[in-house]
N, CA and C of each residue as an Amber inpcrd file, in Angstrom:
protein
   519
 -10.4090000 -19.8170000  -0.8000000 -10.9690000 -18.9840000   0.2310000
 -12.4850000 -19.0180000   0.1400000 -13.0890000 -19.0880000   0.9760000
 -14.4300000 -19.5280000   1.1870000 -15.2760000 -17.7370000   1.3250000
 -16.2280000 -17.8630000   0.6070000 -17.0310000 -16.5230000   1.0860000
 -17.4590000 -16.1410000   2.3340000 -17.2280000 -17.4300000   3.5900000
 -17.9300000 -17.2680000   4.9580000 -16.1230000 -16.3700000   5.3880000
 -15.1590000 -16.5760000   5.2370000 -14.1310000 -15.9130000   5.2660000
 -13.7820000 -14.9880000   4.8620000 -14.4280000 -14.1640000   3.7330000
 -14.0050000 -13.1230000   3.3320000 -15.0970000 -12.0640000   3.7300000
 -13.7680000 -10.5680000   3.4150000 -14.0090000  -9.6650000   4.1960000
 -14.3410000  -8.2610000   2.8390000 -15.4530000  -7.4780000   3.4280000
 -15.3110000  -5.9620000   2.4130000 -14.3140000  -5.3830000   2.2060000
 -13.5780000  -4.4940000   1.3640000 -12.8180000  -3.8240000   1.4220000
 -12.8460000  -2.4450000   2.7460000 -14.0240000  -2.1810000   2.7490000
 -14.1360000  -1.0000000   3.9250000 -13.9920000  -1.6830000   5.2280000
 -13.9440000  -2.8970000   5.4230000 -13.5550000  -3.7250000   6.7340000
 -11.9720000  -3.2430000   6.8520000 -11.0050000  -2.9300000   5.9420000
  -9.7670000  -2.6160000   6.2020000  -9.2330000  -1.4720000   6.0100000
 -10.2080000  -0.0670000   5.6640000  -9.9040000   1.1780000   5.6430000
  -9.5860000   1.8570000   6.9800000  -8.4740000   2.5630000   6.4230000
  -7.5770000   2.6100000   7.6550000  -6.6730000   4.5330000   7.0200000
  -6.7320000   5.6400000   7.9640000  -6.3350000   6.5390000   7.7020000
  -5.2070000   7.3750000   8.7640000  -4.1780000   7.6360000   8.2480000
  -2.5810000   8.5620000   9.2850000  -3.0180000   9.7990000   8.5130000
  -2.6010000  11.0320000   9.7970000  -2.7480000  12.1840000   9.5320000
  -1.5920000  12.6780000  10.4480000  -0.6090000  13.8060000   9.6850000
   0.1700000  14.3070000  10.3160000   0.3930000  15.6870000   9.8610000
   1.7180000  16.2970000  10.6520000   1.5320000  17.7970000  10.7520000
   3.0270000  17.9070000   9.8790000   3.4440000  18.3420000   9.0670000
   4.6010000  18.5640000   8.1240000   5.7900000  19.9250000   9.0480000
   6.8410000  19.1110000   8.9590000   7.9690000  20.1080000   9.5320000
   9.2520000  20.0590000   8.5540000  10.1440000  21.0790000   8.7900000
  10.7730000  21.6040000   8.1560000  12.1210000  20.5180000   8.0340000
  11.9460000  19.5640000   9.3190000  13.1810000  18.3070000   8.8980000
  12.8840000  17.0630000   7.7210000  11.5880000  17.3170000   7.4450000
  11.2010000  16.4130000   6.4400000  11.2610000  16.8900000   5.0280000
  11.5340000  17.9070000   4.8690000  11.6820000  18.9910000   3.8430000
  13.4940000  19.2770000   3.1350000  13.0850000  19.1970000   1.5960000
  14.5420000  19.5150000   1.0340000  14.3540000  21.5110000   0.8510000
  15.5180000  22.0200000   0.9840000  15.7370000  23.0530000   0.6040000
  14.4150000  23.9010000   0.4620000  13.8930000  23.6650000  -0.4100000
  13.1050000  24.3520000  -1.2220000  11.4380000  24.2160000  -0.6100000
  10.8740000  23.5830000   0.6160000  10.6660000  23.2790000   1.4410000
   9.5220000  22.7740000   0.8930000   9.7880000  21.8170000   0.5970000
   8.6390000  20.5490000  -0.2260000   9.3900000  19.1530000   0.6380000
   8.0780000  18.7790000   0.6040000   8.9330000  17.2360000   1.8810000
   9.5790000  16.1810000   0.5100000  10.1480000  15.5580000   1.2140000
  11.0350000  14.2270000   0.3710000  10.1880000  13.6310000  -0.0540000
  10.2390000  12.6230000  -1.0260000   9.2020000  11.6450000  -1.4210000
   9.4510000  10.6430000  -0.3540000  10.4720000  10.3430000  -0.0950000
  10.8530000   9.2940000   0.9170000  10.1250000   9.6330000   1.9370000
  10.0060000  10.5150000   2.6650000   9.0270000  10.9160000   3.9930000
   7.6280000  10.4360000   3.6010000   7.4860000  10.4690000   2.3800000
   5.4350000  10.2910000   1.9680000   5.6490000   8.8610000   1.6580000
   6.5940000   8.1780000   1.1740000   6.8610000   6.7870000   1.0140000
   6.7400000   6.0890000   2.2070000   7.3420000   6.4370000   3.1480000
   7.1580000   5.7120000   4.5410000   6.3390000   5.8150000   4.7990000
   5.7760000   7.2480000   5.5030000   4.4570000   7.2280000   5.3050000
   3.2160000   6.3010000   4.6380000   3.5360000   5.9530000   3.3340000
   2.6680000   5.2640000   2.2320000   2.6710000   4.3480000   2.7380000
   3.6720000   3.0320000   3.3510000   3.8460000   1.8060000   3.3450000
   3.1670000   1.4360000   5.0430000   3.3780000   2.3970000   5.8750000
   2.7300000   2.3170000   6.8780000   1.3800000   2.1790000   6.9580000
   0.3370000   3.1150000   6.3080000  -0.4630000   3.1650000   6.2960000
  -1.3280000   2.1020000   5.0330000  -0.6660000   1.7320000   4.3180000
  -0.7600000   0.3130000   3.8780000  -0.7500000  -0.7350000   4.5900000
   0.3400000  -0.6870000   4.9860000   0.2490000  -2.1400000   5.9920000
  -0.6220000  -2.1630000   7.3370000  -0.6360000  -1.0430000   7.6770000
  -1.9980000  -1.0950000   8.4840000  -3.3180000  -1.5630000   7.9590000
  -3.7850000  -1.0790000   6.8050000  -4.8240000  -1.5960000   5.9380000
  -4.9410000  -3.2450000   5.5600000  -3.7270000  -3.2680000   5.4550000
  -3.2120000  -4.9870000   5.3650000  -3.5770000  -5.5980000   6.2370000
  -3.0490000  -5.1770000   7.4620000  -3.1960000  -6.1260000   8.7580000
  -4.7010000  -6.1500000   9.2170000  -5.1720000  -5.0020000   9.0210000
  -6.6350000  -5.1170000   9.4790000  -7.0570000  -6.2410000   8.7300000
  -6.8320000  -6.2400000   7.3690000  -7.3700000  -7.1750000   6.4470000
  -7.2990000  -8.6430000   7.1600000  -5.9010000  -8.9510000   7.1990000
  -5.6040000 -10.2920000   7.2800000  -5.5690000 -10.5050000   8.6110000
  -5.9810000  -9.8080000   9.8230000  -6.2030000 -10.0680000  11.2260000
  -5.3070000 -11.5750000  11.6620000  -5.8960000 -11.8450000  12.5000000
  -5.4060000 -12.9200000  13.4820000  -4.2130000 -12.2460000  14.5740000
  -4.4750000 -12.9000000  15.2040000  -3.6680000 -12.8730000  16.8590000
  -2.2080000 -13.2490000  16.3180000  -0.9480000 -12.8780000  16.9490000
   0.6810000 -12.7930000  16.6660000   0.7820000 -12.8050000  15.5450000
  -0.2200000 -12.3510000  14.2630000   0.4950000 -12.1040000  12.9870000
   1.2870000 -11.0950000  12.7060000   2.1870000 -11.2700000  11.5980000
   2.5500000 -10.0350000  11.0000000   2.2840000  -9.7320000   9.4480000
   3.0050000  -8.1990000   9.3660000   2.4300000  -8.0770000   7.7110000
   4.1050000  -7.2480000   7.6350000   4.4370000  -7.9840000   6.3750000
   6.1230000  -7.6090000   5.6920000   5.8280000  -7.0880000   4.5920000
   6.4150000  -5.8740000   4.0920000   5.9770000  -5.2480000   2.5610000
   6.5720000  -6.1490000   2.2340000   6.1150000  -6.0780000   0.4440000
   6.9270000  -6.8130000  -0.2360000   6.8720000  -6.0330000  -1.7770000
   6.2770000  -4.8730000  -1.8180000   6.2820000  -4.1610000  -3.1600000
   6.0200000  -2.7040000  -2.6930000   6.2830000  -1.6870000  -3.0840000
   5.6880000  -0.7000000  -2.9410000   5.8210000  -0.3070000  -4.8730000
   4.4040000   0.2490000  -5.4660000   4.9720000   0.1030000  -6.6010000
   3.9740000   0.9830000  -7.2970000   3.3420000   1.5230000  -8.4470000
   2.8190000   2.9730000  -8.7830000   2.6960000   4.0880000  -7.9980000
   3.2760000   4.1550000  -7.0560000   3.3470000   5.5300000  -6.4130000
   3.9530000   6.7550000  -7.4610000   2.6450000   7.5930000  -7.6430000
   2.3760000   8.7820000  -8.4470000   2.1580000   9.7870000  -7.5910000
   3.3250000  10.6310000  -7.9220000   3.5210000  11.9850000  -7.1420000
   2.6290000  13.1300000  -7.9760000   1.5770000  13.4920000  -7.6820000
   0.6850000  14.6310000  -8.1980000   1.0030000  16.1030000  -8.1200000
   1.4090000  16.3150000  -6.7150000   1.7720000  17.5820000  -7.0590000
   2.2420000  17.7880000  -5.3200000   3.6320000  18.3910000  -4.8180000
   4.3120000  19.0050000  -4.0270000   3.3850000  19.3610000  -2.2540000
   4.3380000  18.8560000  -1.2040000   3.6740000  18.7390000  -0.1260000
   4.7530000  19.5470000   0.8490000   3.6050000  21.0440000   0.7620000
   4.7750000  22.0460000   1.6560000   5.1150000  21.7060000   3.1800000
   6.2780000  22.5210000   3.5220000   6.6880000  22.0960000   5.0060000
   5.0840000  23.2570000   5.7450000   4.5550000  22.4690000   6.9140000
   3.6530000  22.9860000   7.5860000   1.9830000  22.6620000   7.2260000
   2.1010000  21.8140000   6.1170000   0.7450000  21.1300000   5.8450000
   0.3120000  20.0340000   6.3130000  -0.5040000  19.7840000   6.5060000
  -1.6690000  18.8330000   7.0590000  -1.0810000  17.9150000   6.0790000
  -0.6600000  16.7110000   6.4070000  -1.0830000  15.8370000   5.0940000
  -1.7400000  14.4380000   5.8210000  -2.8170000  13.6610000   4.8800000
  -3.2620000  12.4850000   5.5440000  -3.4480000  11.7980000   4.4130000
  -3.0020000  10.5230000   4.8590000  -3.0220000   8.9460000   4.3080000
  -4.1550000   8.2230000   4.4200000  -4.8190000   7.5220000   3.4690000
  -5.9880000   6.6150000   3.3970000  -5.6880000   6.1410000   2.3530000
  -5.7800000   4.1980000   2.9520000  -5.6220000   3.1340000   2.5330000
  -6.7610000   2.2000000   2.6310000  -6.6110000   1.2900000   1.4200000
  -7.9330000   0.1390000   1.4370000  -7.3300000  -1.0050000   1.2710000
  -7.7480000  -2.0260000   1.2560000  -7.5520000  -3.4920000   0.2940000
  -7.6980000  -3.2670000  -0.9850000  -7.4100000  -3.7400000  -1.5310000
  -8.0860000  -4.0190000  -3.3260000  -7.7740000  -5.0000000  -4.0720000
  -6.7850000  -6.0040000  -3.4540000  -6.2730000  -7.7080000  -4.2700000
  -5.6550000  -8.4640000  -2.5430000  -6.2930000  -9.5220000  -3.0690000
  -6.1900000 -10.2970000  -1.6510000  -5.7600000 -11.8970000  -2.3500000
  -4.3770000 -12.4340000  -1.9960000  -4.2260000 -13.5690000  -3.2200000
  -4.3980000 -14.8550000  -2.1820000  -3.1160000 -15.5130000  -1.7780000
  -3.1860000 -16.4610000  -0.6630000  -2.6310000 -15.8280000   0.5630000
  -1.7470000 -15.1960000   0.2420000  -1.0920000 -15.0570000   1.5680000
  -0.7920000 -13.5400000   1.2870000  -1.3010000 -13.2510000   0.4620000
  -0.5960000 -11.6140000   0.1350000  -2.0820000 -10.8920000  -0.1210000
  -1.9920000  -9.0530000   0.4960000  -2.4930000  -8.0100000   0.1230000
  -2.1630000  -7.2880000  -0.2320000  -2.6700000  -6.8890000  -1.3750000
  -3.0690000  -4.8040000  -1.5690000  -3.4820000  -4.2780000  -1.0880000
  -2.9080000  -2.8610000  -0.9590000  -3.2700000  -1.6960000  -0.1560000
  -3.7520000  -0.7000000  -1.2630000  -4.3690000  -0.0430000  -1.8940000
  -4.4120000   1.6200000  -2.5240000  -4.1000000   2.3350000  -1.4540000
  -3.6730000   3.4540000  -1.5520000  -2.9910000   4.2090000  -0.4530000
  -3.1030000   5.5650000  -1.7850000  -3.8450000   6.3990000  -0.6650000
  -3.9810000   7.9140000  -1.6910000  -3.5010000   8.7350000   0.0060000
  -2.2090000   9.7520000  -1.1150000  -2.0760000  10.4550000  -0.0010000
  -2.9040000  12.0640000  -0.0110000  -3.4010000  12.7590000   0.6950000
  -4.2230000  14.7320000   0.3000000  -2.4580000  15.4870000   1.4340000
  -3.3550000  16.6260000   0.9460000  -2.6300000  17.5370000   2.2970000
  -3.2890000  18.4580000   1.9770000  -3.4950000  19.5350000   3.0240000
  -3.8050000  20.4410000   2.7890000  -3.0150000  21.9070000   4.2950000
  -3.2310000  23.2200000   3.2140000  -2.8110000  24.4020000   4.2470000
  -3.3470000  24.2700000   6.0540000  -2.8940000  24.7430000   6.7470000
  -3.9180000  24.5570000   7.6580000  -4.5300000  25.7240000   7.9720000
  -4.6270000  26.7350000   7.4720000  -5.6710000  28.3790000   7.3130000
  -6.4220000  28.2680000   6.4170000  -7.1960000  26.8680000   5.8370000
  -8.1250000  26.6300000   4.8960000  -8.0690000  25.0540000   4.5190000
  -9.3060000  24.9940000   4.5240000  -9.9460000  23.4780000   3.9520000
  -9.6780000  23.3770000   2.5390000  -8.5040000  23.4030000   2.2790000
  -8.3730000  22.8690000   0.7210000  -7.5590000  21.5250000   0.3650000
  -7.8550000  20.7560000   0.6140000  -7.8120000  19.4260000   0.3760000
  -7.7500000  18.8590000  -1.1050000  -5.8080000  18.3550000  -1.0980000
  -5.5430000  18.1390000  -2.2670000  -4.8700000  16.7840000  -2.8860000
  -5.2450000  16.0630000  -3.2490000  -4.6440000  14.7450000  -3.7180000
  -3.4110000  15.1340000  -4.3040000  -2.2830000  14.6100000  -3.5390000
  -0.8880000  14.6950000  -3.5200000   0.0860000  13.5890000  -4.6660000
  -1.0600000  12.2190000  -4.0760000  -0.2160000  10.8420000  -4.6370000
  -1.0980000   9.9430000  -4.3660000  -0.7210000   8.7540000  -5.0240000
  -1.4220000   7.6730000  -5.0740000  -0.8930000   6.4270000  -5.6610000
  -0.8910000   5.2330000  -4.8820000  -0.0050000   4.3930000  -5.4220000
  -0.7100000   2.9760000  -4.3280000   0.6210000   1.8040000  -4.5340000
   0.1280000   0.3420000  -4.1650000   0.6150000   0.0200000  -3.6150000
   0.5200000  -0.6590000  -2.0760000   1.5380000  -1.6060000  -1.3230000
   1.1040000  -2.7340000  -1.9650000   2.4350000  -3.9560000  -1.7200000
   1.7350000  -5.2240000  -1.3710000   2.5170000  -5.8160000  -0.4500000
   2.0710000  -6.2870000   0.3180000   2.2810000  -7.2790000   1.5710000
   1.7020000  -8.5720000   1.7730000   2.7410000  -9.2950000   2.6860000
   2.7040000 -10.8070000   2.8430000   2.4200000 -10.7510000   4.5200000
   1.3980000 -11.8220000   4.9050000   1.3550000 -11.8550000   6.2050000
   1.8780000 -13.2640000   5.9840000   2.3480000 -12.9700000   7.8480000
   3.0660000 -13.7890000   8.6090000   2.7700000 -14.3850000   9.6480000
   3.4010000 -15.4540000  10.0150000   2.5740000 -16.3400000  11.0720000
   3.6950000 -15.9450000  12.2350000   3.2350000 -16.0160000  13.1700000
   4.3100000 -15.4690000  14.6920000   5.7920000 -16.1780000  14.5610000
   5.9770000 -17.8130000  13.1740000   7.5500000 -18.1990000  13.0550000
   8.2100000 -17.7810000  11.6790000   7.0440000 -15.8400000  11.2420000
   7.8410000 -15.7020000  10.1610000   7.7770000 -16.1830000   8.3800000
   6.2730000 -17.2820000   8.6060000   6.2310000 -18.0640000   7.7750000
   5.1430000 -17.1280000   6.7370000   4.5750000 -17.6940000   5.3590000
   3.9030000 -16.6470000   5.1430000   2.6640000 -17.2070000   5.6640000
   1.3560000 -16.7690000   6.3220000   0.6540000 -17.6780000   6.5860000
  -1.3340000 -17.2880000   5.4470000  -2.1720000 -17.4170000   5.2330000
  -3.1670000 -17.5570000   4.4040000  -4.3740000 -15.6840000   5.0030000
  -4.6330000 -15.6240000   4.1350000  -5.6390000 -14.5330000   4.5470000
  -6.6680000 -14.7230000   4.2230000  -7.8520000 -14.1610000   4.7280000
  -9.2060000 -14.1290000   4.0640000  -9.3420000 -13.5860000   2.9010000
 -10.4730000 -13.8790000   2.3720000 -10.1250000 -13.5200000   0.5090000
 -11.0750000 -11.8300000   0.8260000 -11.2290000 -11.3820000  -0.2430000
 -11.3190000  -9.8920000  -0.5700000 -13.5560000 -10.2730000  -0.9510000
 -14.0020000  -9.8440000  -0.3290000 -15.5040000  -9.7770000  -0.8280000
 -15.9520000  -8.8990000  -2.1770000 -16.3660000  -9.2600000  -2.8970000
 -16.5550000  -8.5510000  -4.4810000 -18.1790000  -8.8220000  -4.1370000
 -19.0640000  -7.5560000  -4.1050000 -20.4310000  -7.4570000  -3.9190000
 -21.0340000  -6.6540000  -5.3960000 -20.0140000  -6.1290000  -6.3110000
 -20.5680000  -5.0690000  -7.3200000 -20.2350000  -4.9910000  -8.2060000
 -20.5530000  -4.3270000  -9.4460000 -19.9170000  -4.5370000 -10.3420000
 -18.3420000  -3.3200000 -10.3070000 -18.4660000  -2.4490000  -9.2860000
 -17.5870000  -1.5560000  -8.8690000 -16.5100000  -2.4700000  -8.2490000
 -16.3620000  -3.4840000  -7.6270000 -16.1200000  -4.5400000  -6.8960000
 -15.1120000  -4.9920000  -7.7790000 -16.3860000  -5.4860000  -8.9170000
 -15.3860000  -6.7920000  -9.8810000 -14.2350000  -5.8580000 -10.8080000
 -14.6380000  -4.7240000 -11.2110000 -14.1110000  -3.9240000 -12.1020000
 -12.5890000  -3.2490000 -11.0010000 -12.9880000  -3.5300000 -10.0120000
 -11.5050000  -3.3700000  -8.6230000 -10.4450000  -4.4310000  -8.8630000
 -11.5390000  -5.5480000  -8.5310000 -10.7040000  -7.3150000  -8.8080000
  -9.8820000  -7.2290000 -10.0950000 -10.5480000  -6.6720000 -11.1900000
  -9.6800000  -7.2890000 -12.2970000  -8.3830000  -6.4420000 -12.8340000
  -8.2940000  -5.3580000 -12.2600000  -7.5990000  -3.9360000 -12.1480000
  -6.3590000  -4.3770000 -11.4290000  -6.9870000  -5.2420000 -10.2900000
  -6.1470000  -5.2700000  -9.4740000  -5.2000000  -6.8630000  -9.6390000
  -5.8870000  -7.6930000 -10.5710000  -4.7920000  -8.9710000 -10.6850000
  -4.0490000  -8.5330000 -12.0180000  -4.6070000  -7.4230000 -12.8640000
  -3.5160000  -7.0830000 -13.6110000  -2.1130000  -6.2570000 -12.8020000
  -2.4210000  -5.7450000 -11.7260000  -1.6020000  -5.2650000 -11.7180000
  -0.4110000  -6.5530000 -10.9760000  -0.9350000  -7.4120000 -10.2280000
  -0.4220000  -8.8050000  -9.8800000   0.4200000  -8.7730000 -10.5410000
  -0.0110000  -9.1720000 -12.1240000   0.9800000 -10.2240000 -13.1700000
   2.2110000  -9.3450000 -13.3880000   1.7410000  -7.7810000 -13.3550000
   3.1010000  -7.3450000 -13.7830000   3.9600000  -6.9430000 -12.3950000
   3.5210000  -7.2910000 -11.3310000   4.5340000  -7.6960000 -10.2100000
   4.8320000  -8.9680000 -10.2180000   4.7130000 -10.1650000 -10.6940000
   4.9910000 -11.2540000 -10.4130000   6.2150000 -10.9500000 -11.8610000
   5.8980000 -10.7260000 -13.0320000   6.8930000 -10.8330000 -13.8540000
   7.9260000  -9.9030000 -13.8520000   7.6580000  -8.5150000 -12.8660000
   9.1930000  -8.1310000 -12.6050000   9.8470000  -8.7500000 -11.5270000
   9.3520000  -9.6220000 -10.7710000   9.9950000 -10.4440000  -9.5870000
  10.6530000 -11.4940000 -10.1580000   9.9150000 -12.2080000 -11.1690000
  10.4740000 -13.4060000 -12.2670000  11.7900000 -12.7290000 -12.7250000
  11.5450000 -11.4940000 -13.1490000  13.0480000 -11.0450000 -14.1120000
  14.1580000 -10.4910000 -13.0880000  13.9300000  -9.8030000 -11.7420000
  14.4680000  -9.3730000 -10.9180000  15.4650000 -11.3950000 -10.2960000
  14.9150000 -11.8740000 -10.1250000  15.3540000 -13.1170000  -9.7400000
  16.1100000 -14.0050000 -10.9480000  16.0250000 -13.5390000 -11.8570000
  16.4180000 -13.9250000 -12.9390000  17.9340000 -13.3450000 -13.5590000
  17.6820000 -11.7680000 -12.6330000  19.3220000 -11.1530000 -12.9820000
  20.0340000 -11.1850000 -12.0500000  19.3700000 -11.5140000 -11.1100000
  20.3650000 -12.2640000  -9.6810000  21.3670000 -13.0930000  -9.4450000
  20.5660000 -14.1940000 -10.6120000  20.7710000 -15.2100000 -10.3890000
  22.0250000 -15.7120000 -10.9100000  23.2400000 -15.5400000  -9.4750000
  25.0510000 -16.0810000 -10.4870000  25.2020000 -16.3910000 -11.3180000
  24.5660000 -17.6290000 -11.4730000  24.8450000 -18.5090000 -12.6260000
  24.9140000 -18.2560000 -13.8220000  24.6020000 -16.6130000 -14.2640000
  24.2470000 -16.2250000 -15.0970000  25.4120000 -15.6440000 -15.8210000
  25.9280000 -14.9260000 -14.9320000  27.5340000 -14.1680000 -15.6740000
  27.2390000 -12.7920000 -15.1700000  26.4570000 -12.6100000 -15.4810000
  25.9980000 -11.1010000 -14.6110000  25.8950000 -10.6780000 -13.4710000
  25.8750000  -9.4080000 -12.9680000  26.0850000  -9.0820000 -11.2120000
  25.3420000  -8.1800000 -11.3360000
């Protein structure tokens, strides 16, 4: 990837804000993680796509993976999503994705969660197709980059072992 191709990370910051109801909520009226998960991956892959632009592309998760639940998101709160880039490989991005919420009878704004998409873009037949690389201007930058291909290796080696217990031939199911 050439530096005339690559893009800032704030070129792909991208933020969802919504209003919390009582169908997204278990019992006890704290929303599902699954509701903030979808949430999460959306607003990732939006961050993604900005990233990797082009005309009839697409962007397919392909990890959702440290998502850290901080602390409980009542029914009737504000909650909002903001996502960045932060690892850009050939054909695949990272997202950081931090979710807040807050009451809505006060500005108290609270980091909820925080965690990683990764996604593969796609070419309009499905294929995976190449992205622009990730711009590193700082030492805040590089100290992002290297954070962020560690976290790579240990997605590539649970995909290695995940494909590995798959795999018939093995005796195992």
């Amino acid at each position: 990837m050439s530096s005339e191709t690559a893009k800032p990370a704030s070129a792909s910051c991208v933020s969802l804000a919504i209003m919390t109801h009582p169908g997204q909520a278990n019992p006890y009226g704290t929303l599902h993680g699954g509701v903030l998960l979808r949430l999460a991956d959306e607003c990732g892959a939006l961050a993604a796509l900005r990233h990797a632009g082009g005309s009839g592309g697409m962007i397919n998760t392909v990890a959702i993976d440290s998502m850290t639940f901080l602390s409980p998101v009542y029914v009737g709160e504000r909650v909002e999503l903001c996502a960045e880039v932060t690892y850009v490989g050939r054909t695949s991005v990272e997202s950081r994705i931090e979710i807040f919420a807050e009451p809505l009878d006060r500005a108290e704004r609270r980091r909820v969660a925080v965690g990683y998409g990764l996604y593969v873009a796609l070419d309009e037949h499905g294929r995976p197709r190449p992205v622009p690389g990730l711009l590193s201007e700082t030492e805040a930058d590089r100290l992002r980059d290297e954070a962020a291909r560690a976290r790579q290796a240990v997605r590539l080696a649970r995909r290695d072992e995940a494909r590995a217990l798959s795999d018939p031939g093995d005796g195992r199911r």
